[in-house]
C-alpha positions as CSV (number, residue, x, y, z in Angstrom):
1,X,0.0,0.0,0.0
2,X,2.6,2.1,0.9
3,X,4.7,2.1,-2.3
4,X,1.1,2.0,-4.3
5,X,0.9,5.3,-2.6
6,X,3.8,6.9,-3.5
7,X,3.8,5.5,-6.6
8,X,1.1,7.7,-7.3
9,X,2.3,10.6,-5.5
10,X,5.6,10.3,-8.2
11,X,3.0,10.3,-10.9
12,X,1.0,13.2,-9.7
13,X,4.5,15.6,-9.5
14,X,5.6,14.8,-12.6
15,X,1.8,15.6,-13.9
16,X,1.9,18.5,-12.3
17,X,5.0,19.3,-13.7
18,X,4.9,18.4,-17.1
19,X,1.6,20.6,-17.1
20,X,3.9,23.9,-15.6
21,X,6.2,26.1,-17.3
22,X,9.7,26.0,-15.7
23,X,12.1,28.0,-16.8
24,X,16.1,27.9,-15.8
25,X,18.1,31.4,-14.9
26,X,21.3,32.3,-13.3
27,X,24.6,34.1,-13.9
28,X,28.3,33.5,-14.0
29,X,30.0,35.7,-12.2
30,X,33.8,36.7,-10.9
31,X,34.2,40.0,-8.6
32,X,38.1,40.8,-8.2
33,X,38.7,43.7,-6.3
34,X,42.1,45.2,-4.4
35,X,42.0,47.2,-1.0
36,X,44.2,49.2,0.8
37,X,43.3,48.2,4.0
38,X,41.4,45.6,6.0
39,X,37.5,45.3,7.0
40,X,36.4,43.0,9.7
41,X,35.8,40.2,6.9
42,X,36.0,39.5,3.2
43,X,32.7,41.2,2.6
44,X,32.1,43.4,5.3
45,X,31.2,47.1,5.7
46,X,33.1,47.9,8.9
47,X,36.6,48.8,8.7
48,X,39.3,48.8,10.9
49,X,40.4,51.5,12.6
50,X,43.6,53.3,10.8
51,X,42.7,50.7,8.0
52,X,44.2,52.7,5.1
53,X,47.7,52.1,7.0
54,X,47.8,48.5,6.6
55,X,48.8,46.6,4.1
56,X,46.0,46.2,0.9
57,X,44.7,42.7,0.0
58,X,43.8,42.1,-3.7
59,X,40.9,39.2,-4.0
60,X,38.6,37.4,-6.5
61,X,35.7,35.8,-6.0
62,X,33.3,33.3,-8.3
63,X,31.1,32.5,-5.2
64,X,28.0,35.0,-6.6
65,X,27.6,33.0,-9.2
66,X,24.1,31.9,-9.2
67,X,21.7,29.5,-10.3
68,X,18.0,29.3,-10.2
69,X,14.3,28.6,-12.1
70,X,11.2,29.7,-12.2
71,X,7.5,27.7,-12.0
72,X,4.5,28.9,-13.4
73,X,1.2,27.0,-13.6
74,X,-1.9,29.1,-15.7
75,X,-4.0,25.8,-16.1
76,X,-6.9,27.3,-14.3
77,X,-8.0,30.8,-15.9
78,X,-8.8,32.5,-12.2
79,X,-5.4,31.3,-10.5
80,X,-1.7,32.0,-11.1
81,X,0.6,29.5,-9.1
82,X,4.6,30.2,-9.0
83,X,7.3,29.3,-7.6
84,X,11.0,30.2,-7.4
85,X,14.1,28.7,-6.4
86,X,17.5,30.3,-6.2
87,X,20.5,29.9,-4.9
88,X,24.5,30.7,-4.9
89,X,28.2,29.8,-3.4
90,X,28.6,32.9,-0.9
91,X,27.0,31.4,2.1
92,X,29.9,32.0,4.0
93,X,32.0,36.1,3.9
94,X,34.9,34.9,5.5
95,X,38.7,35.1,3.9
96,X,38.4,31.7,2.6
97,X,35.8,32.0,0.4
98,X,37.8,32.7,-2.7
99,X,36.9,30.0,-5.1
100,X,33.0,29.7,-4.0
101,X,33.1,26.4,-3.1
102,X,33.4,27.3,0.5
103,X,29.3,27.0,1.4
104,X,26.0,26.3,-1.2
105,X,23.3,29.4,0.2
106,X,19.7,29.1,-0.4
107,X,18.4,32.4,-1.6
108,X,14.9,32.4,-2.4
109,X,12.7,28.7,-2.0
110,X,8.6,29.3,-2.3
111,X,5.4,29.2,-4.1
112,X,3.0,31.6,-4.5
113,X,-0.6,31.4,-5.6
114,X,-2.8,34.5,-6.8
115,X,-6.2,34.6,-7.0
116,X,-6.8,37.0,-10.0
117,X,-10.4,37.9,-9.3
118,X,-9.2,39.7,-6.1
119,X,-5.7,40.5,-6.2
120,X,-5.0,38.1,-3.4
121,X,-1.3,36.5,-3.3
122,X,-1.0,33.9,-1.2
123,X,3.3,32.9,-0.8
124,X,4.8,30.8,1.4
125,X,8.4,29.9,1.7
126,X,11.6,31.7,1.9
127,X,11.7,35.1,0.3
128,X,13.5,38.3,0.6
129,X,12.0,41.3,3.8
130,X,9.3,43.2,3.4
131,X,11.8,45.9,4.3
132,X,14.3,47.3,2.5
133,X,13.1,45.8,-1.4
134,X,15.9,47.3,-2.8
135,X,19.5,47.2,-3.3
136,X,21.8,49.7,-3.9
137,X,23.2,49.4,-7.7
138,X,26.2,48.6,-6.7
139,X,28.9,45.6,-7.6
140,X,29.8,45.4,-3.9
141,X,29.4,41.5,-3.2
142,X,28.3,42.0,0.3
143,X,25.3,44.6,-1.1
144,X,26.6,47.5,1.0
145,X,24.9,45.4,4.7
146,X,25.4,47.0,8.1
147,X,26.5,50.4,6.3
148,X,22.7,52.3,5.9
149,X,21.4,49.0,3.3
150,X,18.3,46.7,5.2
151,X,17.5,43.7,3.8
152,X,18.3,39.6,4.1
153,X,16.0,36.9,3.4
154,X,13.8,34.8,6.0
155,X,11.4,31.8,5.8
156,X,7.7,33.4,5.7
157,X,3.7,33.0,4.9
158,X,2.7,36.3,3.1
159,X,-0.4,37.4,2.2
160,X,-0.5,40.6,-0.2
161,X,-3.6,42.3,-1.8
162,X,-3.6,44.8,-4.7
163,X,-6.3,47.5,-4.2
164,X,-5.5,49.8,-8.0
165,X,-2.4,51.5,-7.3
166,X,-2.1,50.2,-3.8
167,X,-0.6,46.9,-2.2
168,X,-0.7,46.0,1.1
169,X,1.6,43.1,2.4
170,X,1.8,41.3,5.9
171,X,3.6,38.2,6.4
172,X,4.9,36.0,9.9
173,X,8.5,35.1,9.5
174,X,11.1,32.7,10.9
175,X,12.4,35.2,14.0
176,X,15.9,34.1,14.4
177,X,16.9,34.1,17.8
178,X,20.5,36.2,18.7
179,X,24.1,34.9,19.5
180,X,24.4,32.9,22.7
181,X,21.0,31.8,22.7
182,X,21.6,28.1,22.5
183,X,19.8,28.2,19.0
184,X,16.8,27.9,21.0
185,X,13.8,29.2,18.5
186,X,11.7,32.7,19.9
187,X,7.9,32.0,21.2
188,X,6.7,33.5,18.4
189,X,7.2,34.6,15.1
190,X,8.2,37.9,13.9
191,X,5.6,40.4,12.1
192,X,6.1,42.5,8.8
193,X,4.2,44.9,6.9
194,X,4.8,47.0,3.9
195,X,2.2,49.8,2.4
196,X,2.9,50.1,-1.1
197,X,2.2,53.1,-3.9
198,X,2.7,52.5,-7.6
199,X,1.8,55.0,-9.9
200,X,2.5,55.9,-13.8
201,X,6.1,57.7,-14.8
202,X,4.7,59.3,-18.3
203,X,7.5,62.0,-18.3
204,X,9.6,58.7,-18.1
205,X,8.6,56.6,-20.5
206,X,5.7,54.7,-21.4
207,X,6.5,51.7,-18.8
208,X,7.8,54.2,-16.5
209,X,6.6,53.9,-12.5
210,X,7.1,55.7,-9.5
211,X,7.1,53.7,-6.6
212,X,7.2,54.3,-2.8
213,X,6.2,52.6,0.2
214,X,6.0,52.2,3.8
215,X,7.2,49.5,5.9
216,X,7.8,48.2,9.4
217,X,8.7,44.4,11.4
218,X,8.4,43.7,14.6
219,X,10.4,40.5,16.4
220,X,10.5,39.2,20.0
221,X,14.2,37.8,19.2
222,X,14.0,35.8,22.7
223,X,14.2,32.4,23.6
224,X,11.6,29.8,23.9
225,X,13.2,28.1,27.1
226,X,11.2,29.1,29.8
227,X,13.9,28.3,32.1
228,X,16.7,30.6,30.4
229,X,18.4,32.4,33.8
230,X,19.3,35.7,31.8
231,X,15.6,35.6,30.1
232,X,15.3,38.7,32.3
233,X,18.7,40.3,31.3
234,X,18.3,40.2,27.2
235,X,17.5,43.2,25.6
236,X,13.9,44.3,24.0
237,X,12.8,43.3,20.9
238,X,13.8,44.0,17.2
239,X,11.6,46.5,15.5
240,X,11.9,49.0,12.3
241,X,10.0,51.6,10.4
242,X,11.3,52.7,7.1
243,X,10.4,54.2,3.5
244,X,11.8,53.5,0.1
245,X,11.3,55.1,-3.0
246,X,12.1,54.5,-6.9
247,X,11.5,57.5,-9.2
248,X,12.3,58.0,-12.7
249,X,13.6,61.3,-13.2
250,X,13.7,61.3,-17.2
251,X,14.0,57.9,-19.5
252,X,17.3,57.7,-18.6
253,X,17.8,58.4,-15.4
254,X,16.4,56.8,-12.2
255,X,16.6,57.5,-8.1
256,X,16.2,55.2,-5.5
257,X,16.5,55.2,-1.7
258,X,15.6,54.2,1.4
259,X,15.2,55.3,4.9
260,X,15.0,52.8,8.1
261,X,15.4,53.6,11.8
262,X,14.9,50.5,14.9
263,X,16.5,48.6,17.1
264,X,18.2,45.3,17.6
265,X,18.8,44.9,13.8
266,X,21.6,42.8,13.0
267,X,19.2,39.8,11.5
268,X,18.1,42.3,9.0
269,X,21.4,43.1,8.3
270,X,21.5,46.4,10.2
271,X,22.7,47.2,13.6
272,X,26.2,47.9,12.5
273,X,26.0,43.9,12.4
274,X,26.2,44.5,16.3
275,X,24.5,41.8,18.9
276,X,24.8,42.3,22.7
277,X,24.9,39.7,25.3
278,X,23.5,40.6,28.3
279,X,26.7,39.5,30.0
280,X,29.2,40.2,27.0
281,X,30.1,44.1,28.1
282,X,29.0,44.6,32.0
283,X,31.5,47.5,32.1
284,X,30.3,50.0,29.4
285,X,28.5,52.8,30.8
286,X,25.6,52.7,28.3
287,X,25.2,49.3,29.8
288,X,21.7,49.4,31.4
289,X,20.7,51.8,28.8
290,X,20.8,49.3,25.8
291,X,19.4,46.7,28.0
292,X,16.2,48.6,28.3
293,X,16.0,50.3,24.7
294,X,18.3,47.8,23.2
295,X,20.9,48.8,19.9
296,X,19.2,51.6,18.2
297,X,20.1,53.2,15.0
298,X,19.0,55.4,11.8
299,X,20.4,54.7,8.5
300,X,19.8,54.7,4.5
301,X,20.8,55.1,1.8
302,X,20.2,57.0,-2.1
303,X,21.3,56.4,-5.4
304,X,21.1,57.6,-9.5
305,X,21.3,55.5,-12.3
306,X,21.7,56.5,-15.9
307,X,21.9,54.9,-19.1
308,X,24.8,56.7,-21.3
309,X,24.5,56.0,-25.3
310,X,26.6,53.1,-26.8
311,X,25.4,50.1,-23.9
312,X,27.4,52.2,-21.4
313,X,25.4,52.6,-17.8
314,X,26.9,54.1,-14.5
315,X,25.8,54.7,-10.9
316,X,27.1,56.4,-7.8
317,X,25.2,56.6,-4.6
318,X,26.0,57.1,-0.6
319,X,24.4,55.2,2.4
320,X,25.1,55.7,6.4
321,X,23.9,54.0,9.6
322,X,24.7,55.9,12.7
323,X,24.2,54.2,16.2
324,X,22.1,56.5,18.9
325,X,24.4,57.7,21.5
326,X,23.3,55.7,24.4
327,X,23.5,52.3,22.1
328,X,27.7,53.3,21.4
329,X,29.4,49.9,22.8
330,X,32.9,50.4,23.9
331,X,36.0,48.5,25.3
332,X,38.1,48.7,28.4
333,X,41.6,50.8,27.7
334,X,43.5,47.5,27.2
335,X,42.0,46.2,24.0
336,X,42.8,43.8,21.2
337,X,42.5,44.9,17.3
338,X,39.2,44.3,16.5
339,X,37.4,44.6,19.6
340,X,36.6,48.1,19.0
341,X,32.6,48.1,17.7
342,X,32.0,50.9,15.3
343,X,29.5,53.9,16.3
344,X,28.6,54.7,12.4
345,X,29.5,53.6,8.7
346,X,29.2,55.3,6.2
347,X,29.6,54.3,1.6
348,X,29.9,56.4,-1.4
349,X,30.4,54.5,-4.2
350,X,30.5,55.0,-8.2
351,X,30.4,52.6,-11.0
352,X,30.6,52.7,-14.6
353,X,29.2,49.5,-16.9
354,X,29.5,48.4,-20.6
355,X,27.2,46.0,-21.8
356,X,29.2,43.8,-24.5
357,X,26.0,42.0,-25.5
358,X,22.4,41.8,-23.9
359,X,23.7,39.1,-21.4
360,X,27.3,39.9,-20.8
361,X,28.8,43.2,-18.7
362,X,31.9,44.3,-17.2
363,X,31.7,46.9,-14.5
364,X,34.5,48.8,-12.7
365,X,33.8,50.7,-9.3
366,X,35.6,52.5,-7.0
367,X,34.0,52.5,-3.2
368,X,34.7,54.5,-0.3
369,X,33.8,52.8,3.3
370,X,34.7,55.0,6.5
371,X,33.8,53.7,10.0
372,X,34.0,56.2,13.0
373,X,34.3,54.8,16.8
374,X,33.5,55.8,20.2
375,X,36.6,56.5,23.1
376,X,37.2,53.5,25.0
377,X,36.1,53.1,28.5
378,X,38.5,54.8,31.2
379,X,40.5,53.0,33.5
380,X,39.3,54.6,36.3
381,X,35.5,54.4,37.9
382,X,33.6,57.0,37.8
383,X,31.0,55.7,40.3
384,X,29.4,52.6,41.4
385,X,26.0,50.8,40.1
386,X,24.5,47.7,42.2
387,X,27.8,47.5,44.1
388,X,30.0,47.5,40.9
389,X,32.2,50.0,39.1
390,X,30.7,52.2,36.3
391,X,32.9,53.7,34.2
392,X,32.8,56.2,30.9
393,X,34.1,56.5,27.6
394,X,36.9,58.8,28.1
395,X,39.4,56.5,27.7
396,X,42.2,56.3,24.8
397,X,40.6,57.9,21.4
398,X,40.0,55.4,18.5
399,X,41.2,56.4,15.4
400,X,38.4,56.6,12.4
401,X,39.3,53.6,9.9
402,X,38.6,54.3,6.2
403,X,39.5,52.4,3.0
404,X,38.9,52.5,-0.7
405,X,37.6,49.7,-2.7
406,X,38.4,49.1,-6.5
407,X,36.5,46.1,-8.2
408,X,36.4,44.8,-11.6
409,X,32.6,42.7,-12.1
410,X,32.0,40.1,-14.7
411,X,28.5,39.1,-15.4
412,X,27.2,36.2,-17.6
413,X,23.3,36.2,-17.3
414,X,21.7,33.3,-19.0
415,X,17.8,31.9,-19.2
């Protein structure tokens, strides 16, 4: 019985898919790039203090190559049913991930189904934010994260209805809990929400659209173990509010930029990618302050794009994220390099692309990443709090770390 029954489970897939459209896509890609200085990773945004007086690093990269098709299913006039599934080689940012072979990443795995009649999209699956929907156009492998650019991908059930030029989108994600946490899973899931405005461009072009919206998440990010001694010691939730915008300003040339401010962060790649642990820094003097309002920042980011004659293209664009003043996280006087955590970072970037054919272009940018950081903590107390020392940040100044970035990207798209 049991084989009878997947027998004709086999049968009904391959039904299924024989009646779908599937159609492959991906891209070959190599990034090389040379620095003259270091960041905290391969990828990363933050850079070192006094980076620019280090030695430079020259790397290349295949590992965003990536690979991926798409499902459709029309059978039934009053439904649309599609999936995607995507993924590449950069599931890991660290200095061995040269080749891409280091880790396989899952980028995008779900279905969707929309019911015509109503404008009602039912998804289901792994998918990028609500927040955040775009990128800056830049050739920066790590998509300009922690430095004023939201985003990341999570497992989610969506629901998102149409209204004419309006779309409204909630969805429950996978809330992924914080370092130190045992990989324990939250109580509940996280929320999202995005309000969404889509109107004609005319003065753009006849396809042209302006679009804006509104968005905001909300995320316990706190374990499920109801006997967890620090429960009571971990910071407040993760939450965000944030606007981005795509306008065509002529044919040719198009802004876009977003706006975000929230706390606790660093799953949606924001947060200076900073995380504390309610026992991690018991010294810093902003100590009980981010246990109560946790890491809060304000960041974003704009950029043009223009299309010059001849298959030429180009883009430049700038992004921050600055830390409030009582989330700065410092180190005692006596510190290692690297332990320093950045207050703000901050991009400017430009690029300039020639399309050889429709499906093959070679881009070269040059990018600009500064990081600024807080005094460390002095040596001496300047009081006491609960019976223990409390000290402040006017201890031995941190030098600012900046660092310029030139890369040479090769893309192959295919599909």
């Amino acid at each position: 019985m049991i084989r009878k029954n997947f027998f004709i489970f086999v049968l009904s897939i391959c039904s299924w898919a024989i009646s779908a459209d599937i159609s492959f896509y991906g891209r070959l890609e190599l990034n090389a790039a040379y620095e003259n200085g270091n960041t905290t990773g391969l990828w990363t945004s933050t850079v070192l203090p006094k980076a620019d007086t280090m030695q430079g690093r020259t790397t290349l990269s295949a590992a965003r190559t990536r690979l991926g098709f798409n499902i459709s299913d029309t059978s039934k006039s009053e439904l649309e049913a599609t999936g995607r599934f995507e993924a590449d080689f950069a599931g890991s940012s660290d200095f061995g991930n040269y080749n891409g072979s280091d880790k396989f990443r899952l980028r995008q795995s779900y279905g969707s189904v929309k019911f015509k009649n109503i404008g009602l999209t039912f998804l289901i699956g792994q998918t990028d934010n609500l927040m955040a929907p775009y990128d800056p156009p830049s050739v920066n492998p790590g998509s300009l994260a922690g430095v004023g650019n939201m985003g990341n991908r999570v497992p989610q059930i969506r629901l998102t209805q149409v209204l004419g030029p309006v779309d409204i989108s909630v969805a429950a994600t996978h809330d992924r809990v914080r370092d130190g946490n045992d990989h324990r899973p939250p109580s509940s899931p996280g929320v999202q929400g995005r309000l969404g405005l889509k109107l004609p461009a005319a003065w753009a072009g006849e396809k042209a659209n302006i679009a804006t919206g509104i968005t905001g998440h909300y995320a316990k990010e706190e374990s499920a173990e109801q006997n967890d001694k620090h429960r009571e010691k971990r910071g407040p939730a993760s939450w965000s509010l944030g606007l981005d915008l795509s306008l065509p300003v002529i044919s040719i040339l198009t802004f876009t930029g977003e706006f975000f401010m929230g706390q606790n962060l660093r799953n949606y790649d924001a947060s200076l990618g900073l995380h504390l642990l309610s026992n991690k820094y018991p010294d810093d003097p902003n100590y009980d302050n981010i246990l109560e309002h946790g890491i809060q920042s304000i960041g974003g980011w704009g950029a043009i794009e223009i299309k010059f004659p001849a298959d030429f293209s180009g883009a430049t664009g700038i992004g921050m994220e600055v830390l409030d003043d009582g989330s700065v996280i410092s180190v005692k006087p006596v510190a290692k390099p690297g332990d320093d955590k950045p207050k703000s970072n901050m991009f400017a970037f430009a690029n300039l692309g020639y399309n050889f054919t429709s499906t093959t272009k070679l881009t070269f940018e040059y990018l600009r990443l500064a990081s600024s950081y807080p005094n460390r903590i002095g040596e001496e107390p300047i009081g006491t709090r609960k019976g223990e020392p409390v000290f402040a940040l006017n201890g031995p100044k941190v030098d600012s770390g900046n660092l310029s970035r030139y890369e040479l990207n090769f893309r192959y798209n295919f599909k």
